[in-house]
C-alpha positions as CSV (number, residue, x, y, z in Angstrom):
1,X,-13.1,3.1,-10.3
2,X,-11.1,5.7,-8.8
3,X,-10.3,8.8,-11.3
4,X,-6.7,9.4,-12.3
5,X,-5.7,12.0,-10.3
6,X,-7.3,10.7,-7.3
7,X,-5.2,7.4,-8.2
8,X,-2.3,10.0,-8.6
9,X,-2.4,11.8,-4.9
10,X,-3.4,8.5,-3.3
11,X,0.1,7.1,-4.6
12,X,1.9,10.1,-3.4
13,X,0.6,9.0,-0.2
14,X,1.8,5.5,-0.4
15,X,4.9,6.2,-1.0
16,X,5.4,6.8,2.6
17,X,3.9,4.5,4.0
18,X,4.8,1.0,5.3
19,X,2.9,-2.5,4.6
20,X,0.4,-3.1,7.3
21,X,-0.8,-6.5,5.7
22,X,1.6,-9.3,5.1
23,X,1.0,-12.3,2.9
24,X,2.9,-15.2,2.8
25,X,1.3,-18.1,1.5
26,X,-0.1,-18.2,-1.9
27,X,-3.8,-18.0,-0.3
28,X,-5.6,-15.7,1.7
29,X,-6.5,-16.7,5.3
30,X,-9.3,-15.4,7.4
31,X,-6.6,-13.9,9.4
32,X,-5.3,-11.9,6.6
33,X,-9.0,-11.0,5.3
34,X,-9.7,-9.5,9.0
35,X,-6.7,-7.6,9.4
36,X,-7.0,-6.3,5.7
37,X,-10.7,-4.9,6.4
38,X,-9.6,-3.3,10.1
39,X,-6.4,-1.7,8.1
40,X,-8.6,-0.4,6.0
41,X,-11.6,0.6,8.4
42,X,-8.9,2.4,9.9
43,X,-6.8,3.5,7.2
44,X,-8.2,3.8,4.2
45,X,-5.2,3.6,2.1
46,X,-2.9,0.5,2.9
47,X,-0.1,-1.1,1.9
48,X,-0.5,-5.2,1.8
49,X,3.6,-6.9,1.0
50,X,3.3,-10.5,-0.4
51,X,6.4,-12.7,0.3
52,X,5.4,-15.1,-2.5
53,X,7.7,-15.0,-5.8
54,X,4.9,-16.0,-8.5
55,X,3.9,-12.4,-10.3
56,X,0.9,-14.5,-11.6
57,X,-0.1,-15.7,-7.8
58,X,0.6,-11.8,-6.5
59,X,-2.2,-10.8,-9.0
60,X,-4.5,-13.5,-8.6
61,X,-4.6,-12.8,-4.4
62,X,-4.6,-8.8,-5.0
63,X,-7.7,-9.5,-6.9
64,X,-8.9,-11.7,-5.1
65,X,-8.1,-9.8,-1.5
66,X,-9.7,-6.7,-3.4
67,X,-12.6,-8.3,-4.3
68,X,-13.6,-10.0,-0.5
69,X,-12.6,-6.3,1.2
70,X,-14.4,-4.2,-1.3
71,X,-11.0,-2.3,-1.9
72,X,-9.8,-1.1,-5.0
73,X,-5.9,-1.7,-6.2
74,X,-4.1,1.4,-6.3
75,X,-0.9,0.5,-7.5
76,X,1.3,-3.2,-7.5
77,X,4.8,-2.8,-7.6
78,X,6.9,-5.8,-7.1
79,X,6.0,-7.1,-4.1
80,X,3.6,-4.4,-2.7
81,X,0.1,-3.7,-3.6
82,X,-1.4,-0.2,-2.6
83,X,-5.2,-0.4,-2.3
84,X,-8.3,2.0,-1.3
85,X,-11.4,1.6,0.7
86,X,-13.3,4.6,1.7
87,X,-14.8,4.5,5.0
88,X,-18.3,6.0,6.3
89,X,-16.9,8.2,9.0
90,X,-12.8,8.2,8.6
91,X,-11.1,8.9,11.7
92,X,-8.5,11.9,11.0
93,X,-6.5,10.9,13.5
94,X,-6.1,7.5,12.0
95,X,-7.2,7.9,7.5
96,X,-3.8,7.7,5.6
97,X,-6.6,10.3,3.4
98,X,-6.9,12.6,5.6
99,X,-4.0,13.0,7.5
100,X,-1.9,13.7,4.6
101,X,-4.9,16.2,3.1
102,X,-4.3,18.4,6.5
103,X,-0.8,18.6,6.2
């Protein structure tokens, strides 16, 4: 579990950022599981956008989608769902993380 003001900064960083990941069905695909674990390989810190209405259903996939990429849920606001995955050798041209730490 992240600590609280790592949760903190990585929001700070979100807020900038666009959605990467978009679901639109109230399951995940492989598609959707692929693309989540490249964003994150690449990334680190992503932004996933649900088009489904159902708060419960939005929960249930973050979870879910969390659980099958190893990620951890930042933050879920409405439809948008920040989440984490640390990567073995981040790329600074391409980690959400360490772009915004050089700045």
């Amino acid at each position: 579990m992240l600590p609280h003001d790592c949760k903190r900064r990585f929001r700070a960083i979100g807020h900038t950022l666009k959605p990467v990941v978009t679901i639109a069905d109230s399951h995940i695909t492989d598609g959707v599981i692929g693309e989540t674990l490249r964003a994150l390989n690449d990334h680190e810190l992503i932004k996933v956008k649900f088009a489904i209405d159902d708060r419960k259903a939005r929960q249930t996939i973050t979870a879910e989608l969390c659980g099958i990429s190893k990620a951890e849920l930042v933050q879920s606001i409405g439809k948008i769902a920040l989440i984490y995955k640390a990567t073995v050798d981040p790329s600074p041209r391409l980690s959400n993380i360490l772009r915004q730490h050089s700045r």
